[in-house]
C-alpha positions in Angstrom: 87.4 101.4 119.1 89.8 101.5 122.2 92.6 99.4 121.6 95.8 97.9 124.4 98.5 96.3 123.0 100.7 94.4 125.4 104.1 94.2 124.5 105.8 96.9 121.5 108.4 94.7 120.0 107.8 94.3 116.3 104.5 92.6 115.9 102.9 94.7 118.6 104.4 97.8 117.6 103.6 97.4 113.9 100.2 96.0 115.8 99.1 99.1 117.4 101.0 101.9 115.1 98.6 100.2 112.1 95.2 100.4 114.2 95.6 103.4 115.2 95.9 104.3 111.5 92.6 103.5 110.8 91.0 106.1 114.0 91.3 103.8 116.6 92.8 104.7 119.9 95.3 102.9 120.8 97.5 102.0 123.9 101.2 100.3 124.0 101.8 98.7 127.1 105.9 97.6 127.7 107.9 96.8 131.3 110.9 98.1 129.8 110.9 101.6 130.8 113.5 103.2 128.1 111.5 101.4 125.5 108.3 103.1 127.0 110.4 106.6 127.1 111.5 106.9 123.5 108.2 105.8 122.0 106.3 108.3 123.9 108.7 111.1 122.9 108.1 110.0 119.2 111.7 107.8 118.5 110.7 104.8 116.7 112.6 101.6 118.5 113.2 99.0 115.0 113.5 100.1 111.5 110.6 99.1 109.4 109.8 100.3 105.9 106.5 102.8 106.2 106.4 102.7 109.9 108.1 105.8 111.4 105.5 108.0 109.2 102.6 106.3 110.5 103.9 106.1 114.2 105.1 110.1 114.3 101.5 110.7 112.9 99.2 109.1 115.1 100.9 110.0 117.6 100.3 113.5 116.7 96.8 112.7 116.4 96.3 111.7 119.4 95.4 108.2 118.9 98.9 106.1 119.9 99.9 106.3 123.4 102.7 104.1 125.3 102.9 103.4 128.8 104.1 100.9 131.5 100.8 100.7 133.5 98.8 97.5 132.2 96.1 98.9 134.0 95.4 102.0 132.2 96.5 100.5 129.3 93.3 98.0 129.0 90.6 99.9 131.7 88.4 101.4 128.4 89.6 98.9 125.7 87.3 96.6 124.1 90.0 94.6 122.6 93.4 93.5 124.0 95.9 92.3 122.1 98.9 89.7 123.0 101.9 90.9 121.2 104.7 89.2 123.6 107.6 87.3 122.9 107.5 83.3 122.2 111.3 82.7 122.8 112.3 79.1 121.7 113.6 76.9 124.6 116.5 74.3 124.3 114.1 71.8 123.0 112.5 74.1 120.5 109.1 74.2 122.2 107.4 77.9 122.5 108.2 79.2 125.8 104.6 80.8 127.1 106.0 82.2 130.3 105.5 86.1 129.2 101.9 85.4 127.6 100.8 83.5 130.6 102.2 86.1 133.4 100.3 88.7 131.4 97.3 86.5 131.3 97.2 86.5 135.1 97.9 89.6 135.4 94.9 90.2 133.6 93.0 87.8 135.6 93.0 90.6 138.6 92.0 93.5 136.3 89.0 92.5 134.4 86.0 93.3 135.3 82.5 91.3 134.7 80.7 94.1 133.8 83.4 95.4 131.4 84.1 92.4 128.6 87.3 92.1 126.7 87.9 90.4 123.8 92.3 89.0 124.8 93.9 88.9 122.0 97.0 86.2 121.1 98.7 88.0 118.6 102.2 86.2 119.7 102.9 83.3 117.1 101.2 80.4 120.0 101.1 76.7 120.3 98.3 74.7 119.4 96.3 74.8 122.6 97.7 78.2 124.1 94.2 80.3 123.9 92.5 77.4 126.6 96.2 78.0 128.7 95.6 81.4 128.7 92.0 81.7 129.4 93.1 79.0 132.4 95.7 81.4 133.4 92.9 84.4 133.7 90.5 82.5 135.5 93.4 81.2 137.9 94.3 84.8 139.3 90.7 86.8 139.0 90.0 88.8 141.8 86.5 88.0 141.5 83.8 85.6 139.3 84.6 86.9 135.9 83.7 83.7 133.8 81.8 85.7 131.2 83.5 88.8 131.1 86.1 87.9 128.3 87.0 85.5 125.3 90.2 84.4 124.3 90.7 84.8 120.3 93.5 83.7 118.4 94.8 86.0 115.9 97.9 85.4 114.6 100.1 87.9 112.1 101.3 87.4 108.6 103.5 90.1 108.8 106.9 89.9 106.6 109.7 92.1 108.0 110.5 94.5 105.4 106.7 94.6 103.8 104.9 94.8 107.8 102.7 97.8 107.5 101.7 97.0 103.7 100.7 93.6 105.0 98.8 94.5 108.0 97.5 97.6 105.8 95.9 95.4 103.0 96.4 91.6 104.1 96.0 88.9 102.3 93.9 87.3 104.6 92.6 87.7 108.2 92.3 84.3 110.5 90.6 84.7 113.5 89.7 81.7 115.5 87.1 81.6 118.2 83.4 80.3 118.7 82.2 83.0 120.6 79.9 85.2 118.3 80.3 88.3 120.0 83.9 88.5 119.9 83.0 87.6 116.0 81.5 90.8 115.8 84.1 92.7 117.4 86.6 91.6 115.3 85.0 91.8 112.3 84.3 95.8 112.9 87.7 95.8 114.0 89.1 94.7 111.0 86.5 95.8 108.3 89.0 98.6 107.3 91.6 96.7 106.1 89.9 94.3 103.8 87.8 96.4 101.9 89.4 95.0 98.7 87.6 91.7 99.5 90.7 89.8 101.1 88.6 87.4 103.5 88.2 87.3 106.8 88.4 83.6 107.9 86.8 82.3 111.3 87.7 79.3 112.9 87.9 77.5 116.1 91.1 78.5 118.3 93.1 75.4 117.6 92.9 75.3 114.1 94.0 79.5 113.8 96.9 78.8 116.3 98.0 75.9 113.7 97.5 78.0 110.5 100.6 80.4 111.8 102.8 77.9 112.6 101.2 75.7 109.2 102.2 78.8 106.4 105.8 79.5 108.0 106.8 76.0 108.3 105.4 75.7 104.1 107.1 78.3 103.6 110.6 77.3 104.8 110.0 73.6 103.2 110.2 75.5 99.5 113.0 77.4 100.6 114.8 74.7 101.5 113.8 72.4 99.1 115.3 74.9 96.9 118.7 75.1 98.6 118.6 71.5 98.2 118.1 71.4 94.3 120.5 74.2 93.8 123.3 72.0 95.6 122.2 69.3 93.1 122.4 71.8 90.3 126.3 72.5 91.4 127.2 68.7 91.2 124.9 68.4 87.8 125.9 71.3 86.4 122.8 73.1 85.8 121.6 76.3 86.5 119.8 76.9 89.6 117.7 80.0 88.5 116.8 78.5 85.0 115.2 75.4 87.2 113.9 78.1 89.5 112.3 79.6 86.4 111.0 77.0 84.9 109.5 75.3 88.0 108.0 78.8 89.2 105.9 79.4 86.1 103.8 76.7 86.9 100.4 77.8 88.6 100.4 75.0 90.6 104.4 76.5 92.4 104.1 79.9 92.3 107.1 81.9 91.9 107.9 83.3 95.6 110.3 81.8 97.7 112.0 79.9 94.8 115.2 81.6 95.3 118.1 79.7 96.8 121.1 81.4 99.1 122.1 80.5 102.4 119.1 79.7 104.6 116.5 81.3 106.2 116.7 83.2 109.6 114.7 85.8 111.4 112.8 85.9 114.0 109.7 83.1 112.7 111.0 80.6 110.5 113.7 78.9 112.6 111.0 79.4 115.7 107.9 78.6 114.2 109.8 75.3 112.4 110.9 74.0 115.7 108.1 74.6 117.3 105.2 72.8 115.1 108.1 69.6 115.1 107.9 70.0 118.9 103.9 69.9 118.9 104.6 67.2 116.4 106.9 65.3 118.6 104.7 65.7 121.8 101.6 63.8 120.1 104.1 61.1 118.8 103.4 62.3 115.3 106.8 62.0 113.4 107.7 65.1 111.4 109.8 63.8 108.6 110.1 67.3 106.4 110.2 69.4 109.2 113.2 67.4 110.2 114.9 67.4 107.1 114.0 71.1 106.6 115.8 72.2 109.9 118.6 69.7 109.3 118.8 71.4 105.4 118.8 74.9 106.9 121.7 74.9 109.6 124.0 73.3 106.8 122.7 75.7 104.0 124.4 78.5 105.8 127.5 77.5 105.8 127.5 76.6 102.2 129.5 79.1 101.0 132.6 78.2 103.2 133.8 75.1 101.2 133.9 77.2 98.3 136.1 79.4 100.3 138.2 77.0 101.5 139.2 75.3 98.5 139.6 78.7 96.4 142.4 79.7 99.6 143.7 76.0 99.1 142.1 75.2 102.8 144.4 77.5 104.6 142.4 80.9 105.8 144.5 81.9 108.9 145.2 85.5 108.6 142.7 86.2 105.3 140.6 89.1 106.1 137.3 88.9 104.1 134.5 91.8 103.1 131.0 91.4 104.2 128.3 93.0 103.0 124.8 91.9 104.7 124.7 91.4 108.2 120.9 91.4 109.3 118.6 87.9 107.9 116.8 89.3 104.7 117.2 93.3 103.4 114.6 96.1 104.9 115.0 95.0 108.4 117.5 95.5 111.0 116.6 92.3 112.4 120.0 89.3 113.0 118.1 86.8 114.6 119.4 84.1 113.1 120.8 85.6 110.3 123.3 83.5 108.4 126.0 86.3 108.0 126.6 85.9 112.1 127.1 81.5 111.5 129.6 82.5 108.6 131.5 85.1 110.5 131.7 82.4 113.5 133.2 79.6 111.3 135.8 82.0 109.5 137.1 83.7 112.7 137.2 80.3 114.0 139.6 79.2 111.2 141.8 82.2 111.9 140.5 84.9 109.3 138.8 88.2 109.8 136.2 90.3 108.4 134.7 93.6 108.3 131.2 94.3 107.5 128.7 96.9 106.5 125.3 96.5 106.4 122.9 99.4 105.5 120.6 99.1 108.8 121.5 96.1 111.2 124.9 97.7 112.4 123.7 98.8 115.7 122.0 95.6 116.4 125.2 93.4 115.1 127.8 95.6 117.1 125.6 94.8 120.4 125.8 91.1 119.1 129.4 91.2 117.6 131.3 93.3 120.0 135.0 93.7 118.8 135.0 90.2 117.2 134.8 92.2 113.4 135.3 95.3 112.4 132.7 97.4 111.2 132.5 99.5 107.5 130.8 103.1 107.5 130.0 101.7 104.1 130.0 99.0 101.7 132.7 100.6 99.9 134.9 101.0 103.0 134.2 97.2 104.0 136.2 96.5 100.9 139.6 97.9 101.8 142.6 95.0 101.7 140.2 92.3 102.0 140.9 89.1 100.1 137.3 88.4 99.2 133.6 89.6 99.1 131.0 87.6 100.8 127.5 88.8 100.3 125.0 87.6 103.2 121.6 89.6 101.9 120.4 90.8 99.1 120.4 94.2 100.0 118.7 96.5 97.1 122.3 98.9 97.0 124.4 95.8 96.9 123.3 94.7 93.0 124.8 97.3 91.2 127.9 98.6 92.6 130.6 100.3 91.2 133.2 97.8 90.5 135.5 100.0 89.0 135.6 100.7 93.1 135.3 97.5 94.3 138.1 96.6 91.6 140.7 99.0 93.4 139.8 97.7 97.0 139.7 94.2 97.0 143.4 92.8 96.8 141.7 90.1 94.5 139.0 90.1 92.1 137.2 87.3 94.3 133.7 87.2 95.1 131.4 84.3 97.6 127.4 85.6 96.5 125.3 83.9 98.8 122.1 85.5 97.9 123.1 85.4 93.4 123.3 89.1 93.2 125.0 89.4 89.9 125.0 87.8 86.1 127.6 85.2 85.4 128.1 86.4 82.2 129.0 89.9 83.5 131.0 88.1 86.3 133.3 86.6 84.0 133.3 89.7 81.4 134.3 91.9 84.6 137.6 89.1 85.2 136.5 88.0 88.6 136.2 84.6 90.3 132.6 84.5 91.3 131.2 81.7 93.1 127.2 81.5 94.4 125.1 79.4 94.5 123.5 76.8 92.1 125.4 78.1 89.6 128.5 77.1 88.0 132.2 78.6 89.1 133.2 81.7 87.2 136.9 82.1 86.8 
């Protein structure tokens, strides 16, 4: 099947890399012309566990191509896809201007003897597949009424575990009421639930709500976990005993049970703030989502009491360690990573801080500028620093060489925000340790 793919950020890049995988030609459509460039001369533009093989390779093949010319992109596809930014605005509502200037742009390109099934890939507000559609119709060059649907389609994809996900999902949702697109996207997808996963149709409305639905669940036990491991600290139990013991019941499962510093990324802090906006806008109060986001911004600064305290509340000219820099490991993504609201509030109380992080440098020095200094290493991040602060749970980070770290750091002082190590090894080791839900070592 030929495939366009408007927009190659990370869900439309993972998007079209992954169909193309399976023998399908696929085009990349992008107005940023240096993006367009390096993908065509086979550099991959985010980091992404699995990806770069698959992209070099079909590209090889011949069936992943990139361009800047929406028009070729979509004359011989059967399918077009809507991978385009969502950007929160100031009120937390999804902002649709990108999907609907595409949508009219495809209004004076489609043809009503060529159908197209349009795609919203983008995570969407209940309601966008009728705006879009409307958008179409608005600009068509001529009567094109039955010449395309509007599906929604929205992605499950986690960043750091995207091309396993797409490869062999857990489920596909795919809301329309049109029984030829039906068709269409069931042959579409047919080769990536041959394990059985389901395909699930649905009307529109209800698929656009199922995105926003499983992220917003998702961040509710996340914080809600947060929340008992601050309770744990003033009870003085153990966070990952409770986490244990609750996760072990069927009913809980045992993902996203583990507390830290809050949740960033690209769809969480979006996707919360934008159901609580649809909420809002039907006068349908939100309590949990409201508590979630309220939970989440003070989550991740929890570590900086604990900092505080242990430098007796004075941190003008301390200069701390950081290792972690992008929102969760396997990703170069810092959209709302935590590590960037901590390095804020300490420069702000006169300390400073290098950091190393294994693959969001580039990113975080574009963000960052000169306001930290940045390691070649997590080793080198530790040189004359008066603490450790550990922002993700990067896979290198959990067994380091402390030996090392013992003869960088001027003191044997440690801030875990993601529980990296044993306390029992913590306290064996001389150090004073501090995470979180856990009891004080040292």
């Amino acid at each position: 099947m030929k495939v366009a793919v408007i927009g190659t950020g990370y869900v439309g890049l993972v998007t079209g890399t992954c169909f193309a995988e399976t023998g399908n030609t696929v085009t990349c459509v992008d107005i940023d012309v240096n993006k367009v460039n390096k993908l065509s001369s086979g550099q991959i533009t985010i980091f992404e566990p699995g990806l770069e093989k698959l992209f070099i390779r079909n590209q090889k093949e011949g069936r992943l191509f990139f361009t800047t010319d929406i028009a070729q992109a979509i004359a011989d596809a059967k399918v077009v896809f809507l991978a385009l930014p969502t950007p929160p605005g100031e009120d937390g509502s999804a902002d649709l201007s990108y999907i609907l200037g595409v949508a009219k742009q495809l209004g004076q390109l489609l043809k009503k003897e060529d159908f197209k099934v349009i795609i919203d890939k983008s995570t969407v507000p209940v309601g966008t597949a009728e705006k879009v559609k409307a958008a179409i119709l608005s600009n068509a060059a001529e009567e094109i009424g039955d010449a395309f649907d509007v599906v929604s389609n929205p992605e499950f994809l986690r960043e750091g575990v995207a091309v396993e996900d797409f490869m062999k999902p857990d489920r596909v949702v795919i809301g329309t009421q049109s029984e030829r697109s039906m068709k269409i996207m069931n042959e579409l997808y047919a080769p990536f639930v041959r394990q059985g996963n389901p395909i699930i149709f649905m009307d529109e409305k209800s698929a656009e709500l199922t995105k926003y639905a499983a992220n917003s669940f998702l961040a509710v036990k996340i914080s809600f976990m947060n929340e008992i491991a601050q309770l744990c600290e003033k009870l003085g139990a153990d966070v990952d005993m409770v986490r244990k013991g609750i996760g072990s019941d069927e009913r809980i499962g045992k993902r996203f049970l583990f507390p830290g510093i809050g949740y960033g990324g690209s769809c969480f802090p979006k996707d919360v703030k934008a159901l609580g906006k649809s909420a809002h806008e039907v006068n349908y109060d939100f309590k949990i989502l409201d508590a979630v986001m309220e939970v989440n911004e003070l989550q991740k600064l929890h570590l900086l009491p604990k900092i505080e305290k242990y430098f007796n509340g004075d941190l003008k000219g301390k200069h701390f360690a950081m290792w972690g820099l992008a929102f969760k490991p396997n990703t170069d993504d810092i959209r709302e990573a935590p590590a960037f609201y901590m390095i804020d509030a300490l420069i702000a109380k006169g300390a400073t801080v290098t950091a190393f992080d294994p693959e969001a440098m580039s990113n975080s020095k574009e963000v960052l500028g000169s306001k930290i200094n940045f390691a070649s290493g997590e080793y080198d991040a530790l040189k004359d620093a008066d603490a450790l602060i550990i922002a993700t749970e990067w896979n290198e980070f959990r067994t380091p060489d402390f030996d090392k770290v013992n003869s960088l750091l001027k003191n044997k002082v440690i801030f875990d925000g993601r529980n990296l190590f044993d306390l029992p090894q913590m306290e064996q080791l001389g150090y004073h340790y501090e995470s979180v839900g856990r009891k004080t070592i040292g």
